[in-house]
Backbone as CSV, one residue per row, in Angstrom:
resi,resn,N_x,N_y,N_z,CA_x,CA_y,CA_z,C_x,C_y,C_z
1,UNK,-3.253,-8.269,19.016,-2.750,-6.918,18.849,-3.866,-6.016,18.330
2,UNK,-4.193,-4.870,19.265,-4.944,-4.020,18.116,-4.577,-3.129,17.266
3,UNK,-5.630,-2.896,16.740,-5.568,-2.437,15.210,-5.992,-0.970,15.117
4,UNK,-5.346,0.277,14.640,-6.012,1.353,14.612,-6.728,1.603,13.599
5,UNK,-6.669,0.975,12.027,-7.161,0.973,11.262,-8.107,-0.507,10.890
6,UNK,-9.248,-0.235,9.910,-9.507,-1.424,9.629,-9.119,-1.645,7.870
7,UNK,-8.558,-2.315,7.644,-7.551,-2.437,6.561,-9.066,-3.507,5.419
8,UNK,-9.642,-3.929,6.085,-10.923,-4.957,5.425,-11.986,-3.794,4.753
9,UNK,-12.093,-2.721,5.625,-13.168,-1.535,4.965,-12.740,-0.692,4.095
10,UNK,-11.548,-0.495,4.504,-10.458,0.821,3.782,-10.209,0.202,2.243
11,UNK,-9.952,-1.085,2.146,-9.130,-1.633,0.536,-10.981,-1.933,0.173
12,UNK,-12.194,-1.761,0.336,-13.210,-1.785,-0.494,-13.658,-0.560,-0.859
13,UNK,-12.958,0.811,-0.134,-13.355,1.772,-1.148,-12.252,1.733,-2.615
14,UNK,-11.600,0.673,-2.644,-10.867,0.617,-3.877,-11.968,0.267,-5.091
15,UNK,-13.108,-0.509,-4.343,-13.546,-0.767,-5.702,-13.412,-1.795,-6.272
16,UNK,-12.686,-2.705,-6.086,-11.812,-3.574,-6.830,-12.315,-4.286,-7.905
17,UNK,-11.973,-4.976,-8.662,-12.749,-5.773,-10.378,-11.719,-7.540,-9.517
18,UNK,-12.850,-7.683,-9.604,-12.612,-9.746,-8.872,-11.066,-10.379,-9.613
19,UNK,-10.980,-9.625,-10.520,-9.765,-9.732,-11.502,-8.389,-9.193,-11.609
20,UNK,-8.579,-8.320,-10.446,-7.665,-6.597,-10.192,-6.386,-7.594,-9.901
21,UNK,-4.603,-7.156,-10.018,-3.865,-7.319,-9.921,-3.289,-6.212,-8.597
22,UNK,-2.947,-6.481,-7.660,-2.402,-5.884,-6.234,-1.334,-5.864,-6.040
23,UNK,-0.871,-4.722,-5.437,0.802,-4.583,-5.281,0.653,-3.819,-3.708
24,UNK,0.830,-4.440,-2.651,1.244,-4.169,-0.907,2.736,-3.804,-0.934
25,UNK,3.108,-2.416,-1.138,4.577,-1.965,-0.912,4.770,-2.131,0.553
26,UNK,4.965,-2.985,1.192,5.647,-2.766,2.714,4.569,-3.311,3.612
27,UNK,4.405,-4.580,3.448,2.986,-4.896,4.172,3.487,-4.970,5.495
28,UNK,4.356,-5.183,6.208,4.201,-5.208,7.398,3.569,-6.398,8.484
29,UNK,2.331,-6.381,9.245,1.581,-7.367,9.336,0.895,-7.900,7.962
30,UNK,0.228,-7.363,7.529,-0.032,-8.019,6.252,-2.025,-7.849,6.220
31,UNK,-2.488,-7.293,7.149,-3.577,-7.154,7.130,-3.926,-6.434,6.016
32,UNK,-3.525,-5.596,5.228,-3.585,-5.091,3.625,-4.041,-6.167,2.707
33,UNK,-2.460,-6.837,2.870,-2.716,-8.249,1.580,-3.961,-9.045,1.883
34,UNK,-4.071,-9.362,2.840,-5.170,-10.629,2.636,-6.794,-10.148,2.709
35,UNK,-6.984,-8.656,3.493,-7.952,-7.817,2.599,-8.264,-7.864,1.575
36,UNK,-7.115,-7.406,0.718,-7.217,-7.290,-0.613,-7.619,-8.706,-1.405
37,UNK,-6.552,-9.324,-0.449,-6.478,-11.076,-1.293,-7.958,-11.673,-1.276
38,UNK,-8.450,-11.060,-0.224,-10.436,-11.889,0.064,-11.073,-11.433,-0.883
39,UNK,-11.003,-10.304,-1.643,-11.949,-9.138,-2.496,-11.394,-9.569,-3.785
40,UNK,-10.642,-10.705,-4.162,-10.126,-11.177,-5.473,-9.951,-12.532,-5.605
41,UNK,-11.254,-12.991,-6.278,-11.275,-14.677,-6.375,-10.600,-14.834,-7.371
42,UNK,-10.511,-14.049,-8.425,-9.634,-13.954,-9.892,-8.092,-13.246,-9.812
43,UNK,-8.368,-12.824,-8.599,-6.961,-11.529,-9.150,-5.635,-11.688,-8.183
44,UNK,-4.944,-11.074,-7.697,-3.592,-11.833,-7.406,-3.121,-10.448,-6.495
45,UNK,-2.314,-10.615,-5.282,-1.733,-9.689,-4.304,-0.377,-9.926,-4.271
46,UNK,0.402,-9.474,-4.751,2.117,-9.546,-4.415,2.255,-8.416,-3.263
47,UNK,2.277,-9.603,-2.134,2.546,-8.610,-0.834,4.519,-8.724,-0.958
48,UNK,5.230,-7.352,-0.920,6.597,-6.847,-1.215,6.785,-6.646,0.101
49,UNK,7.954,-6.408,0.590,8.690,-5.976,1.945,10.108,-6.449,1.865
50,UNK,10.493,-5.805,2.541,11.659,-5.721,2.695,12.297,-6.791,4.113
51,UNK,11.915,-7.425,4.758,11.731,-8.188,5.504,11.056,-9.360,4.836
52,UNK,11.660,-10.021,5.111,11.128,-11.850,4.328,10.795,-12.565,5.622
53,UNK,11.183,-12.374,6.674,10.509,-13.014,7.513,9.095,-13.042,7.932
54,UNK,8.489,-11.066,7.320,7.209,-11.357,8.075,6.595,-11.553,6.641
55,UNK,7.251,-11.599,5.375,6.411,-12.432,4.297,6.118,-13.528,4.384
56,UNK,7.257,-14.361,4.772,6.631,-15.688,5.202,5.554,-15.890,5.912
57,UNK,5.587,-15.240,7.361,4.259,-14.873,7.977,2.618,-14.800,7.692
58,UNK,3.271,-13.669,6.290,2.015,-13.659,5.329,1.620,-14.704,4.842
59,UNK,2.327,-15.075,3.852,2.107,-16.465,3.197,1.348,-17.655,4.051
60,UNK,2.018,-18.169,5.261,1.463,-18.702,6.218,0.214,-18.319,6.234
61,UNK,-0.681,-17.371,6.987,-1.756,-16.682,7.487,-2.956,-16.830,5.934
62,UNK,-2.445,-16.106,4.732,-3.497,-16.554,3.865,-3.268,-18.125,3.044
63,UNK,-2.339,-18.655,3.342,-2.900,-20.406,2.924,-3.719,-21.126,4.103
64,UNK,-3.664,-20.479,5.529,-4.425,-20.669,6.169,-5.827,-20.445,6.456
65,UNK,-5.798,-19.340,5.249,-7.712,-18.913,4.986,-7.998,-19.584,3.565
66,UNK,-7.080,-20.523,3.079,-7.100,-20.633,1.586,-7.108,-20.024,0.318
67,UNK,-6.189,-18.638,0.930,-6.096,-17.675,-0.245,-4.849,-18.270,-1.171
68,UNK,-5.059,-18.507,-2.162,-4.137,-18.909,-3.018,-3.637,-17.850,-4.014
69,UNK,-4.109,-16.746,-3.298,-3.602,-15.354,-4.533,-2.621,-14.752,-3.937
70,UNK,-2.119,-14.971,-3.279,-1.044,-14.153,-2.517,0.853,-14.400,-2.947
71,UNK,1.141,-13.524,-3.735,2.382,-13.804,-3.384,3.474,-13.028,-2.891
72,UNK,4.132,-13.461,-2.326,5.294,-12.662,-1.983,7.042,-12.350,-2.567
73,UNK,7.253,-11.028,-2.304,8.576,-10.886,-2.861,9.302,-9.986,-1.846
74,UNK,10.752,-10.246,-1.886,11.246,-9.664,-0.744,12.054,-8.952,-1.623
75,UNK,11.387,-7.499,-1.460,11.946,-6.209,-2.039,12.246,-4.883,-1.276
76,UNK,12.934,-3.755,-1.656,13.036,-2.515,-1.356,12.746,-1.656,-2.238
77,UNK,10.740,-1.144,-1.895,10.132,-0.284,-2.586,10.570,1.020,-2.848
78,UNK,11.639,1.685,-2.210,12.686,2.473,-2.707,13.907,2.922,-3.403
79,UNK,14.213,1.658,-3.849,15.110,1.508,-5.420,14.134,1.299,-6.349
80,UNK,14.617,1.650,-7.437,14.429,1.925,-8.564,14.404,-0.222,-9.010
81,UNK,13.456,-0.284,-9.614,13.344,-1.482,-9.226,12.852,-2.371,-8.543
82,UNK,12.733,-1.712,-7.254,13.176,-2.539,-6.106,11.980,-3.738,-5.738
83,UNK,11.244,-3.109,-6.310,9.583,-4.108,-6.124,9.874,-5.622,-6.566
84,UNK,10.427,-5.381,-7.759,10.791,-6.669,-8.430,10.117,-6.999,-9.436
85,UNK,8.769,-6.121,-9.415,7.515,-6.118,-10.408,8.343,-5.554,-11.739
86,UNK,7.280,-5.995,-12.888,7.672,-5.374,-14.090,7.271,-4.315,-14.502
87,UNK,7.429,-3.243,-15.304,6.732,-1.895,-15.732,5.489,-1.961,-15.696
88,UNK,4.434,-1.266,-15.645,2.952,-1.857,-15.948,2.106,-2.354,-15.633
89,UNK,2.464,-3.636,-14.214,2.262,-5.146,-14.224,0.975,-4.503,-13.124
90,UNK,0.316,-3.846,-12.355,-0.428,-4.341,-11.485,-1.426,-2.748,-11.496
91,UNK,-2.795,-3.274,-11.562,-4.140,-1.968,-11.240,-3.832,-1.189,-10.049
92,UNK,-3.551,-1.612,-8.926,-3.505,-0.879,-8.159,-2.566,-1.089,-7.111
93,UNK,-1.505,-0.037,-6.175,-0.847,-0.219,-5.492,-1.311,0.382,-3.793
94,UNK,-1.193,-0.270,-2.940,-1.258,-0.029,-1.442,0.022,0.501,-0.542
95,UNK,-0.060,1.708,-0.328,1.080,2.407,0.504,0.692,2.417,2.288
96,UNK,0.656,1.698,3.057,-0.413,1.666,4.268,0.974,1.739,5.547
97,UNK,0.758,2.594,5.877,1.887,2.523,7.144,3.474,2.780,6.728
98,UNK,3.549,3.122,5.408,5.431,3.074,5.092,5.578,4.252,4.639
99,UNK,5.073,5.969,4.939,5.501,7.083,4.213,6.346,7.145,5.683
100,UNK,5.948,7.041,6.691,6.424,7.586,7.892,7.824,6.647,8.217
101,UNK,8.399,5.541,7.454,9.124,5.197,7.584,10.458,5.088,6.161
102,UNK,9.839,5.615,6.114,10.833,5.952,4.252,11.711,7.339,4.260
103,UNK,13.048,7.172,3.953,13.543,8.734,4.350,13.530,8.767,2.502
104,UNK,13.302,8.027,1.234,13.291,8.776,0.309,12.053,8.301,-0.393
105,UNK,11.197,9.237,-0.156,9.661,9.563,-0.459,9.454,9.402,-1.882
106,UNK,10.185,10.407,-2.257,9.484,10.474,-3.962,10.422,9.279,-4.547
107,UNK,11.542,8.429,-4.123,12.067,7.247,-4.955,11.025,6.180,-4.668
108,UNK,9.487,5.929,-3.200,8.747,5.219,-3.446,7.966,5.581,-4.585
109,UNK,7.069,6.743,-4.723,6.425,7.288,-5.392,6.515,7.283,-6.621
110,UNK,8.243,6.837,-7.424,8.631,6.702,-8.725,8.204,5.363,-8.505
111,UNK,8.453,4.653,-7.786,8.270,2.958,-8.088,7.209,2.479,-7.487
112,UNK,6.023,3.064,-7.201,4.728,3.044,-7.529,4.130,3.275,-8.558
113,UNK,4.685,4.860,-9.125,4.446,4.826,-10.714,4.846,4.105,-11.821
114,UNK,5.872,3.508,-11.463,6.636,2.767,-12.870,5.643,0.782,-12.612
115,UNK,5.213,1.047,-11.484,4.731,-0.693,-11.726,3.270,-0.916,-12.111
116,UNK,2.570,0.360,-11.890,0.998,0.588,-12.387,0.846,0.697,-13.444
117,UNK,-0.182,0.011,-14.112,-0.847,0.050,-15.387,-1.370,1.160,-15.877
118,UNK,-1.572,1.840,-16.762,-1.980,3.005,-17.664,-3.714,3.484,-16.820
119,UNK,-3.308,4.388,-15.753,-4.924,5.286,-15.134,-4.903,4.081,-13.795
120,UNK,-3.657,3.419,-13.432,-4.040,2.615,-12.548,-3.951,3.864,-11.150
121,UNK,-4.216,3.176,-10.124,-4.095,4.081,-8.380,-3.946,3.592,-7.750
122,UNK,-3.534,4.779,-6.621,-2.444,4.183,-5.106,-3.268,4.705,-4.081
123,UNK,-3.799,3.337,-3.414,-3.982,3.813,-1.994,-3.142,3.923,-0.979
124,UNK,-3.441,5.328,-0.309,-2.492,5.598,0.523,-2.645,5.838,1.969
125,UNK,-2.685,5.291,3.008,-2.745,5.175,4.312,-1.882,5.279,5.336
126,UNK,-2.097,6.400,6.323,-0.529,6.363,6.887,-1.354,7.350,8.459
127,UNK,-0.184,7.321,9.789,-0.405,8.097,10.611,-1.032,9.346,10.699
128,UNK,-1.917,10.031,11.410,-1.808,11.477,11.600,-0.940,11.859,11.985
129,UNK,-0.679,11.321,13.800,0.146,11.629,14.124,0.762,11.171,15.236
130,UNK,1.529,11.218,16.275,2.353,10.214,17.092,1.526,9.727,17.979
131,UNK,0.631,10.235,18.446,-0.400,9.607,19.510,-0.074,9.139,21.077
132,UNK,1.135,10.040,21.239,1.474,9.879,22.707,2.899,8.385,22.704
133,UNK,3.180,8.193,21.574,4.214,7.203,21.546,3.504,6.082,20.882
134,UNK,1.964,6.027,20.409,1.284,4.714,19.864,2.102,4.730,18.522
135,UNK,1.502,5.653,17.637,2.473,6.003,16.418,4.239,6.100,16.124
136,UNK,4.310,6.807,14.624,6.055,6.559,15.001,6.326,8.045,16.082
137,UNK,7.327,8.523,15.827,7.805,9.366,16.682,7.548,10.358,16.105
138,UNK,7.029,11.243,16.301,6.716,12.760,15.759,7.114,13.537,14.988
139,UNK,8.682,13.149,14.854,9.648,13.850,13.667,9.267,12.959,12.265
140,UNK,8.830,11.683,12.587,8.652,11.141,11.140,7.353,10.569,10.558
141,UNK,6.346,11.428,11.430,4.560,11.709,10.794,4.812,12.264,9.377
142,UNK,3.917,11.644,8.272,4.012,12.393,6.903,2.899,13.035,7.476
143,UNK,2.667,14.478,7.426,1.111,14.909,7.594,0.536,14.636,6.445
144,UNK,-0.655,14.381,6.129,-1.924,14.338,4.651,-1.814,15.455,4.083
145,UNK,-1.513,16.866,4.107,-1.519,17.386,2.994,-0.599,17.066,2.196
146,UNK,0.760,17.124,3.243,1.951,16.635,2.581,2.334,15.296,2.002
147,UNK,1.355,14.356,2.069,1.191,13.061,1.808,0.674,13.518,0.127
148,UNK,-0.464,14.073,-0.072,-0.989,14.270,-1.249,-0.089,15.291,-1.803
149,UNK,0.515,15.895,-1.640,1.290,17.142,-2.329,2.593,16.197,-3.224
150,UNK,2.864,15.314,-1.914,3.865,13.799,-2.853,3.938,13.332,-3.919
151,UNK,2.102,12.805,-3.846,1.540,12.148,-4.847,1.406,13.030,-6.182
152,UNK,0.786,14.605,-5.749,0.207,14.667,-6.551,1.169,15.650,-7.798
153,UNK,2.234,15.885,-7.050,3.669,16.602,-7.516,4.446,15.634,-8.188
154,UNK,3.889,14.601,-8.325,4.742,13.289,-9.145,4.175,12.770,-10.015
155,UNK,3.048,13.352,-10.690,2.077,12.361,-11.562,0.904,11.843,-11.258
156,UNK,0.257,12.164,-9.883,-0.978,11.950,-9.545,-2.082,12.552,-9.222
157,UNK,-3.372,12.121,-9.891,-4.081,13.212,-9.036,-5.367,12.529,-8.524
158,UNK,-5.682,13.281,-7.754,-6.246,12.799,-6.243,-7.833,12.131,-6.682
159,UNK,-8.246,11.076,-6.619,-9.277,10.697,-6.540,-10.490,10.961,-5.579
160,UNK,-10.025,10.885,-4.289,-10.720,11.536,-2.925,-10.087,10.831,-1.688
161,UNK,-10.177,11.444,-0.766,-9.520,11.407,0.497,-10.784,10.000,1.114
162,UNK,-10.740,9.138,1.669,-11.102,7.952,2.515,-11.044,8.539,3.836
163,UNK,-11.732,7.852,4.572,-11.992,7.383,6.282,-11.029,6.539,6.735
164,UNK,-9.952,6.454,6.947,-9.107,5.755,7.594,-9.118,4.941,8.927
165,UNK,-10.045,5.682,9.654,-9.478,5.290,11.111,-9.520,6.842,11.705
166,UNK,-9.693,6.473,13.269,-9.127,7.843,13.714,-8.103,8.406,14.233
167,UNK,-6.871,7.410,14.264,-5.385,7.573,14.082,-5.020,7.801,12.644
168,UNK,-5.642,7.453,11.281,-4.738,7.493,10.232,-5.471,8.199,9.134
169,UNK,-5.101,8.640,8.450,-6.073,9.170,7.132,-5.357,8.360,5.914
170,UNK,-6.400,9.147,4.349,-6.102,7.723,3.879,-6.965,8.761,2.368
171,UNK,-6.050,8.260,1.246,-6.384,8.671,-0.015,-6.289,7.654,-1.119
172,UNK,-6.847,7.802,-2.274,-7.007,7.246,-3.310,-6.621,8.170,-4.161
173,UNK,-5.342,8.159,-5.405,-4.882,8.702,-6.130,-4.847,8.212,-7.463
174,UNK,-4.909,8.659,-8.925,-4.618,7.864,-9.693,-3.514,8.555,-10.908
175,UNK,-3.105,7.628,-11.216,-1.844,7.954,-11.887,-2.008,9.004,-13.300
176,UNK,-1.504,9.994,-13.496,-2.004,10.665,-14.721,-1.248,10.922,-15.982
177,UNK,0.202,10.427,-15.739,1.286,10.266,-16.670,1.798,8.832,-17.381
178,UNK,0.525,8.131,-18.078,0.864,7.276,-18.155,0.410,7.277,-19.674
Protein backbone atom coordinates (compact mmCIF):
# COMPACT_ATOMS: atom_id res chain seq x y z
CA UNK A 1 0.00 0.00 0.00
CA UNK A 2 1.34 3.42 -0.51
CA UNK A 3 2.03 5.85 1.72
CA UNK A 4 1.44 9.65 1.35
CA UNK A 5 3.28 10.50 4.28
CA UNK A 6 6.50 9.27 5.71
CA UNK A 7 5.57 8.72 9.33
CA UNK A 8 9.69 7.49 10.04
CA UNK A 9 10.87 11.33 9.15
CA UNK A 10 7.88 13.21 10.47
CA UNK A 11 7.99 11.52 14.40
CA UNK A 12 12.06 12.62 14.32
CA UNK A 13 11.27 16.15 14.14
CA UNK A 14 9.82 15.25 17.61
CA UNK A 15 13.09 15.10 18.92
CA UNK A 16 12.52 12.39 21.04
CA UNK A 17 14.74 11.55 24.60
CA UNK A 18 15.48 7.40 24.07
CA UNK A 19 13.33 7.48 27.29
CA UNK A 20 10.19 9.54 25.94
CA UNK A 21 6.79 7.89 26.85
CA UNK A 22 4.28 7.86 23.46
CA UNK A 23 0.71 8.05 23.13
CA UNK A 24 -0.68 7.12 19.04
CA UNK A 25 -4.45 8.39 19.46
CA UNK A 26 -5.92 6.38 16.50
CA UNK A 27 -3.09 4.62 14.88
CA UNK A 28 -4.76 3.14 12.24
CA UNK A 29 -2.06 1.21 10.19
CA UNK A 30 0.25 1.84 12.80
CA UNK A 31 3.14 3.24 10.85
CA UNK A 32 3.22 6.13 13.70
CA UNK A 33 3.74 3.56 16.53
CA UNK A 34 6.53 1.63 15.40
CA UNK A 35 8.31 4.91 14.10
CA UNK A 36 8.10 6.12 17.20
CA UNK A 37 8.66 2.61 18.85
CA UNK A 38 12.33 2.41 16.70
CA UNK A 39 13.44 6.04 18.12
CA UNK A 40 12.92 4.54 21.83
CA UNK A 41 15.20 1.80 23.13
CA UNK A 42 14.14 3.07 26.71
CA UNK A 43 10.78 4.49 26.20
CA UNK A 44 7.38 2.93 25.52
CA UNK A 45 4.40 3.62 22.63
CA UNK A 46 0.78 2.88 23.73
CA UNK A 47 -0.60 2.65 20.27
CA UNK A 48 -4.84 3.45 21.32
CA UNK A 49 -7.67 2.89 18.72
CA UNK A 50 -10.67 2.22 18.74
CA UNK A 51 -10.56 -0.88 16.65
CA UNK A 52 -8.68 -3.82 18.38
CA UNK A 53 -8.38 -5.64 15.47
CA UNK A 54 -5.90 -3.48 13.71
CA UNK A 55 -4.09 -3.24 17.29
CA UNK A 56 -3.52 -6.58 17.19
CA UNK A 57 -2.08 -6.03 13.78
CA UNK A 58 0.18 -3.64 15.42
CA UNK A 59 1.34 -5.68 18.05
CA UNK A 60 2.01 -8.45 15.52
CA UNK A 61 4.17 -6.17 13.04
CA UNK A 62 6.47 -4.63 15.96
CA UNK A 63 7.23 -8.09 17.82
CA UNK A 64 8.10 -8.88 14.43
CA UNK A 65 10.89 -6.15 14.29
CA UNK A 66 11.49 -6.94 18.02
CA UNK A 67 10.04 -3.92 19.37
CA UNK A 68 9.11 -4.76 22.76
CA UNK A 69 7.86 -1.15 23.57
CA UNK A 70 4.72 -1.19 22.09
CA UNK A 71 1.58 -1.43 23.74
CA UNK A 72 -1.75 -1.45 22.95
CA UNK A 73 -5.17 -0.32 24.26
CA UNK A 74 -8.45 -0.40 22.71
CA UNK A 75 -9.87 3.01 23.38
CA UNK A 76 -12.11 6.01 22.23
CA UNK A 77 -9.81 9.11 22.14
CA UNK A 78 -12.99 11.11 22.34
CA UNK A 79 -14.44 10.40 25.74
CA UNK A 80 -13.31 11.82 28.43
CA UNK A 81 -11.16 9.09 29.49
CA UNK A 82 -11.30 7.27 26.74
CA UNK A 83 -7.48 6.66 26.14
CA UNK A 84 -7.40 4.64 29.18
CA UNK A 85 -4.11 6.47 30.05
CA UNK A 86 -3.75 8.15 33.40
CA UNK A 87 -3.58 12.07 33.95
CA UNK A 88 -0.01 13.05 33.15
CA UNK A 89 1.26 9.67 32.05
CA UNK A 90 3.01 10.29 28.59
CA UNK A 91 5.73 13.31 26.87
CA UNK A 92 4.21 13.32 23.90
CA UNK A 93 1.01 12.56 21.96
CA UNK A 94 0.55 11.71 18.00
CA UNK A 95 -2.74 12.89 16.27
CA UNK A 96 -1.86 11.50 12.49
CA UNK A 97 -4.83 10.96 10.21
CA UNK A 98 -7.91 11.21 12.96
CA UNK A 99 -8.98 15.17 12.95
CA UNK A 100 -10.71 14.40 9.62
CA UNK A 101 -12.47 11.62 11.14
CA UNK A 102 -13.64 12.85 14.56
CA UNK A 103 -17.02 14.77 14.59
CA UNK A 104 -16.00 16.00 18.31
CA UNK A 105 -12.69 17.80 17.91
CA UNK A 106 -12.10 19.66 20.96
CA UNK A 107 -13.38 16.33 23.27
CA UNK A 108 -9.97 14.80 21.41
CA UNK A 109 -8.03 17.81 22.18
CA UNK A 110 -9.26 17.68 26.02
CA UNK A 111 -7.95 14.10 26.13
CA UNK A 112 -4.77 14.86 24.65
CA UNK A 113 -4.41 17.47 27.19
CA UNK A 114 -5.43 15.64 30.23
CA UNK A 115 -2.85 12.54 29.40
CA UNK A 116 0.40 14.80 28.76
CA UNK A 117 2.87 15.57 31.20
CA UNK A 118 3.50 19.22 32.41
CA UNK A 119 5.09 21.33 28.77
CA UNK A 120 4.54 17.92 27.14
CA UNK A 121 3.34 18.14 22.89
CA UNK A 122 1.13 16.93 20.23
CA UNK A 123 2.07 16.08 16.98
CA UNK A 124 -0.34 16.69 14.62
CA UNK A 125 -0.73 15.31 11.08
CA UNK A 126 -3.65 15.17 8.99
CA UNK A 127 -5.01 15.72 5.15
CA UNK A 128 -4.89 18.93 3.13
CA UNK A 129 -7.25 17.90 1.24
CA UNK A 130 -9.48 15.24 -0.67
CA UNK A 131 -7.20 14.65 -3.54
CA UNK A 132 -9.66 13.57 -6.11
CA UNK A 133 -11.21 10.76 -3.72
CA UNK A 134 -7.40 9.60 -2.38
CA UNK A 135 -8.22 11.48 0.90
CA UNK A 136 -11.46 11.55 3.06
CA UNK A 137 -14.25 13.28 1.34
CA UNK A 138 -14.05 16.96 1.19
CA UNK A 139 -16.71 17.86 3.70
CA UNK A 140 -14.48 16.28 6.40
CA UNK A 141 -10.75 17.87 5.52
CA UNK A 142 -9.68 19.71 8.89
CA UNK A 143 -7.85 22.55 6.93
CA UNK A 144 -4.26 23.55 9.02
CA UNK A 145 -5.21 26.75 10.03
CA UNK A 146 -8.16 25.35 11.50
CA UNK A 147 -6.24 22.42 12.79
CA UNK A 148 -3.96 24.91 14.83
CA UNK A 149 -6.73 27.35 15.83
CA UNK A 150 -8.05 23.77 17.72
CA UNK A 151 -5.00 23.34 19.33
CA UNK A 152 -4.16 26.47 20.04
CA UNK A 153 -7.78 27.73 21.45
CA UNK A 154 -7.49 24.84 23.98
CA UNK A 155 -4.25 25.28 25.74
CA UNK A 156 -1.66 25.05 23.13
CA UNK A 157 0.77 26.82 21.56
CA UNK A 158 2.37 26.17 18.45
CA UNK A 159 5.88 25.00 18.38
CA UNK A 160 6.27 25.12 14.42
CA UNK A 161 4.52 23.76 11.54
CA UNK A 162 6.62 20.36 9.97
CA UNK A 163 6.89 18.99 6.31
CA UNK A 164 4.41 16.43 6.19
CA UNK A 165 4.21 15.11 2.88
CA UNK A 166 2.62 16.68 -0.02
CA UNK A 167 -0.88 15.44 0.68
CA UNK A 168 -0.70 16.29 4.49
CA UNK A 169 0.66 19.02 6.69
CA UNK A 170 1.75 18.59 10.06
CA UNK A 171 2.49 20.62 13.44
CA UNK A 172 4.14 20.36 16.68
CA UNK A 173 2.28 22.00 19.58
CA UNK A 174 2.98 22.15 23.18
CA UNK A 175 0.78 22.19 25.96
CA UNK A 176 0.69 25.54 28.00
CA UNK A 177 -1.89 24.94 30.79
CA UNK A 178 -0.32 22.66 32.71
Amino acid sequence: MARFSEPEIIVRELQLHPDATVADFGVGSGYYTIAAARLLPAGLVYAIDIQSELLRRIKTLAGSEGLQNVEILTGDVTLPKGSGLPDGSVDVVIVANVLFQVEDKKALVREVKRVLMNGGRVLVVDWEDSFGGVGPIPSHVVKEDDAKLLFMNNGFKLVRSINAGSHHYGFIARDINQ
